[in-house]
C-alpha positions in Angstrom: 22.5 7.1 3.9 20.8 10.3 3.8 20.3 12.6 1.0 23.2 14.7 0.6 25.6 12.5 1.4 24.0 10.1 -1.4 24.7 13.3 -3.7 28.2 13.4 -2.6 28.8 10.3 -3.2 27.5 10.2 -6.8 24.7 7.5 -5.7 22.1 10.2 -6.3 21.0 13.1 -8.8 19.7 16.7 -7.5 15.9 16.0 -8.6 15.2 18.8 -6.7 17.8 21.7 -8.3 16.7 20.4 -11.6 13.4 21.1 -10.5 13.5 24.6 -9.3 15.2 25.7 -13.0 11.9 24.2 -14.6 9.7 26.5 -12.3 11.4 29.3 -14.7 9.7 28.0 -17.1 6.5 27.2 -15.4 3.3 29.1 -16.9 -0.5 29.0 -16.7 -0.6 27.0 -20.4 1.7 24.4 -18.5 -0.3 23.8 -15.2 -3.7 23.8 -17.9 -1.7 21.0 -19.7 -1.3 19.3 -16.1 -4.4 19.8 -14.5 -5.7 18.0 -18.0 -3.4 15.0 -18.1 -4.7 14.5 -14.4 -8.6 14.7 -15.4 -7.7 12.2 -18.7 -5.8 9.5 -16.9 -8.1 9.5 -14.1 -11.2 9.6 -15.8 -12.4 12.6 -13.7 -13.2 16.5 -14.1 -13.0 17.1 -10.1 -11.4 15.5 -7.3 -13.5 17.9 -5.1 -13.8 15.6 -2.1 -10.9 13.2 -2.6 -8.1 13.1 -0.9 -4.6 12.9 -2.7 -1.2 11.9 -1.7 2.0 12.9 -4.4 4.4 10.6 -3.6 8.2 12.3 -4.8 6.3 15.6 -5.3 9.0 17.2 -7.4 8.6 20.9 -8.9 4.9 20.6 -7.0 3.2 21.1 -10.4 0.9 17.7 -10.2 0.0 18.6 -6.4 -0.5 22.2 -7.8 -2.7 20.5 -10.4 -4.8 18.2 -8.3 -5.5 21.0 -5.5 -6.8 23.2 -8.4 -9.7 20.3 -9.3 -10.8 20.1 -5.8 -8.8 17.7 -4.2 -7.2 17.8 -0.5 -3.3 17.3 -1.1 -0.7 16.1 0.8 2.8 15.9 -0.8 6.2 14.3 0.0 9.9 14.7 -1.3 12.9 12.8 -0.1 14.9 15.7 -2.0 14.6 18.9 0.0 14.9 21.0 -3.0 12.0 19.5 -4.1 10.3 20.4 -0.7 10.9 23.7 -1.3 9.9 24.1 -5.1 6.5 21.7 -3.5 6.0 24.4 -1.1 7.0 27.6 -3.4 3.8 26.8 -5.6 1.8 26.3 -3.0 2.2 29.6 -1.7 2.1 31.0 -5.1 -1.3 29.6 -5.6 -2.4 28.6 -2.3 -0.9 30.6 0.3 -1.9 29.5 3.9 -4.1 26.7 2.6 -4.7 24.0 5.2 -5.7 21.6 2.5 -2.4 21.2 0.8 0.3 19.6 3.2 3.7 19.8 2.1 6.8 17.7 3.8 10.0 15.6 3.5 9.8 12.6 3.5 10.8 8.7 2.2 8.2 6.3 0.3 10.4 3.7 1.8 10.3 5.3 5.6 7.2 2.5 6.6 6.6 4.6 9.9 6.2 7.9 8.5 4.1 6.6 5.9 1.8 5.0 8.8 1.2 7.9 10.3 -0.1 9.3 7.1 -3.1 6.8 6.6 -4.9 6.6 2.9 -5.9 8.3 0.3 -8.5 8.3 -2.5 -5.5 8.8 -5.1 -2.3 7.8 -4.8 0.2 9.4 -7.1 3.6 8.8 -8.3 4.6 9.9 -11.8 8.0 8.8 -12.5 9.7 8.4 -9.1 9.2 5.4 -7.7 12.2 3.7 -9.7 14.5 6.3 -8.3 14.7 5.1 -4.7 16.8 2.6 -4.9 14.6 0.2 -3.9 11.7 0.2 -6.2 9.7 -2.5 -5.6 9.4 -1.8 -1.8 8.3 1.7 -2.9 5.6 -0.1 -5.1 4.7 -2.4 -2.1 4.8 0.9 0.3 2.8 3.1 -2.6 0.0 0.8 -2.6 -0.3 0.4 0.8 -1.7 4.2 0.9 -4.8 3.3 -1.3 -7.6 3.4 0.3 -10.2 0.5 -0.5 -11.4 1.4 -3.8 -9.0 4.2 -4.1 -7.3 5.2 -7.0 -3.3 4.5 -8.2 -1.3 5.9 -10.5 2.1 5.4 -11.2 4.6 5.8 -14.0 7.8 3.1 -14.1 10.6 3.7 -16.5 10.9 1.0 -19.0 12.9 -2.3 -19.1 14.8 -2.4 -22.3 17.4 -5.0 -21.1 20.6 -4.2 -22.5 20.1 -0.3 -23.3 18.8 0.1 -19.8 22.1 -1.0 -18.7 24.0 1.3 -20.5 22.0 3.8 -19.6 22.7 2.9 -16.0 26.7 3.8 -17.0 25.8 7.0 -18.5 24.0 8.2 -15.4 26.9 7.2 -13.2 28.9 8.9 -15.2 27.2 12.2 -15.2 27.0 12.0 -11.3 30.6 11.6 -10.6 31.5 14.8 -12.9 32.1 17.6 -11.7 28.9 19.7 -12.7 31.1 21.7 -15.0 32.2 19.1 -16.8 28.9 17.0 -16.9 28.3 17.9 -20.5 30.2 15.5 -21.7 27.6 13.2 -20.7 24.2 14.9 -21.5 25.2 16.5 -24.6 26.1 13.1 -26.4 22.4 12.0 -25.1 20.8 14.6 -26.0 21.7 14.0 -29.7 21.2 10.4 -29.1 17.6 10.7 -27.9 17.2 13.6 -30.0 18.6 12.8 -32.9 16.0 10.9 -34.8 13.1 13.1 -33.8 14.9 15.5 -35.3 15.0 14.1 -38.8 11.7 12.7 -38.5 10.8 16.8 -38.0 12.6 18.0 -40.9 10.8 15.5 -43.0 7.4 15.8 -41.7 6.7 19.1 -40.7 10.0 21.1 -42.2 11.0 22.2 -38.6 14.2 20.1 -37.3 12.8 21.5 -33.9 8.9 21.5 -34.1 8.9 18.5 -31.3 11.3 20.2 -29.0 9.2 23.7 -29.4 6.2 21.4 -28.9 7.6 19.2 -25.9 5.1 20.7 -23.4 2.2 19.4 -25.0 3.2 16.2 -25.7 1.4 13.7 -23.3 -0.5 17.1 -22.4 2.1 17.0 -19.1 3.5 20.7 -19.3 6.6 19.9 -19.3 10.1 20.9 -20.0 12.4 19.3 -23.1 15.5 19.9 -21.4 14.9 19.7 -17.9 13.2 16.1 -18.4 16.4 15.4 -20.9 18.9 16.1 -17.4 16.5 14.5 -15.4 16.9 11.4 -17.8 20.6 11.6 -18.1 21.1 12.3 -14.5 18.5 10.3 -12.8 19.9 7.8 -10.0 19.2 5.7 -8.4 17.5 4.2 -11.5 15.3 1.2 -12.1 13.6 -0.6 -14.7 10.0 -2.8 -15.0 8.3 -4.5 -18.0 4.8 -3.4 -18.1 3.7 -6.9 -17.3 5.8 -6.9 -14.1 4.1 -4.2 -12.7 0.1 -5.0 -14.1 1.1 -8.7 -12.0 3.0 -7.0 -9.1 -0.4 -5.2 -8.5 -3.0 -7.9 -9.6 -0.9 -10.3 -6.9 -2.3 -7.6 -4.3 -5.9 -6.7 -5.4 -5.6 -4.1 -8.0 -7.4 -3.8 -11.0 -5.2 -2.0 -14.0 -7.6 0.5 -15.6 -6.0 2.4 -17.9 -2.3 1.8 -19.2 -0.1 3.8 -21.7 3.3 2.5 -22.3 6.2 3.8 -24.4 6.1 1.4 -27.2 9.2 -0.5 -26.0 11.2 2.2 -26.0 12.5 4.7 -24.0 10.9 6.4 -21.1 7.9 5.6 -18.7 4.9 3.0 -18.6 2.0 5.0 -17.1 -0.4 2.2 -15.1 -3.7 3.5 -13.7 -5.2 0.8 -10.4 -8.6 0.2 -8.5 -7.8 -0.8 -5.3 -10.4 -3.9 -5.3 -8.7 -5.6 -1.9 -9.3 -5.0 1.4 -5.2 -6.5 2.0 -4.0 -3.0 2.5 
């Protein structure tokens, strides 16, 4: 099934108009914040050299980020809106720029991907559990390191029971009517929301210091409420422990570097691999 007629069907969310609202919002502060998340978690202050592949590409702001420390980009979207916003920045920033590729395209399309070879970096922040077949796109994301190349990927987390229910509220939201799909994401909002809240009026005397403050947190640049729909909306959707994932890659020659997970709770395990086989 393609891509709009998973949208029609309510199997799939619009990553991609989602995405081109946050590039409203998009400033230099925020790509800084990007650019430095990518030098932290990769242990790096260039990638002049390297070669980098975003996997689900999104507003383009990581492939933005990683073409700005040096490194030779190629990015893919299944979403076509996300294509566009990918290639919008690009010309913003790097117009005409042979070293920054931008197409559509499937982690789970084996054949495209072969014709792509492998990268020094392989990146895929919080899109891999959103093709409906997750652990193929694992398999197939790894497959594009090249030997002692670098992965890093962020996988929502599996809290049994919640996850499940959170499953329901994204179906929900995606067979609404967009005019009515409120009555989804406002409830979460306060529900994901809501403590932070108090825990801001009490600490800093601000109910909305964290929400003001979103952008920094993690040092990603991004947006409170466009990540909130992208929560609430997100299908297909998928859930690992963090031990699932560290085995899933150890089984196949990867050593875990760096690893920051979400306490348990809600949102995304980031893992950081060394490609020490020669398997892929």
């Amino acid at each position: 099934m393609g891509h709009r007629k998973e949208v029609e069907s309510g199997d799939r969310f619009e990553f991609g108009a989602n995405w081109a609202l946050f590039l409203k919002e998009l400033n230099e502060d925020r790509i800084l914040m990007a650019v430095d998340s990518l030098k932290r978690m990769l242990d790096v202050e260039t990638l002049e050299g390297k070669t980098f592949l975003d996997i689900g590409s999104g507003s383009g702001l990581f492939s933005l980020a990683a073409r700005q420390l040096g490194a030779k980009v190629h990015s893919i979207d299944f979403d076509p809106q996300s294509v566009a916003c990918t290639r919008k920045l690009r010309e913003r920033f790097f117009a005409n720029d042979s070293q920054w590729v931008v197409e559509e395209g499937s982690v789970l399309d084996e054949n495209h991907l072969r014709g792509l070879g492998q990268y020094d970096v392989v990146y895929s922040w919080g899109v891999l559990h959103h093709t409906g077949k997750m652990w193929q796109a694992l398999e197939n994301a790894g497959s594009m390191v090249s030997g002692g190349g670098t992965l890093f990927v962020s996988i929502y987390n599996d809290q049994g029971g919640i996850s499940r229910r959170w499953l329901l509220a994204k179906r929900a939201y995606n067979s609404l009517p967009k005019g009515f799909r409120w009555l989804v994401w406002l409830p979460s909002l306060l529900k994901v929301w809501g403590p932070q809240v108090i825990r801001d009026v009490i600490n800093q005397g601000n109910p909305f210091h964290s929400w003001i403050h979103y952008a920094e947190s993690g040092a990603r640049g991004m947006s409170a409420f466009r990540d909130l729909i992208d929560w609430v909306g997100g299908l297909p959707f998928e859930v690992a422990k963090p031990e699932e994932i560290f085995a899933f890659y150890h089984e196949r020659g990867f050593m875990l570097e760096r690893m920051i997970t979400c306490g348990g709770g809600l949102g995304c395990n980031e893992f950081v691999f060394t490609n020490k086989s020669d398997k892929f």
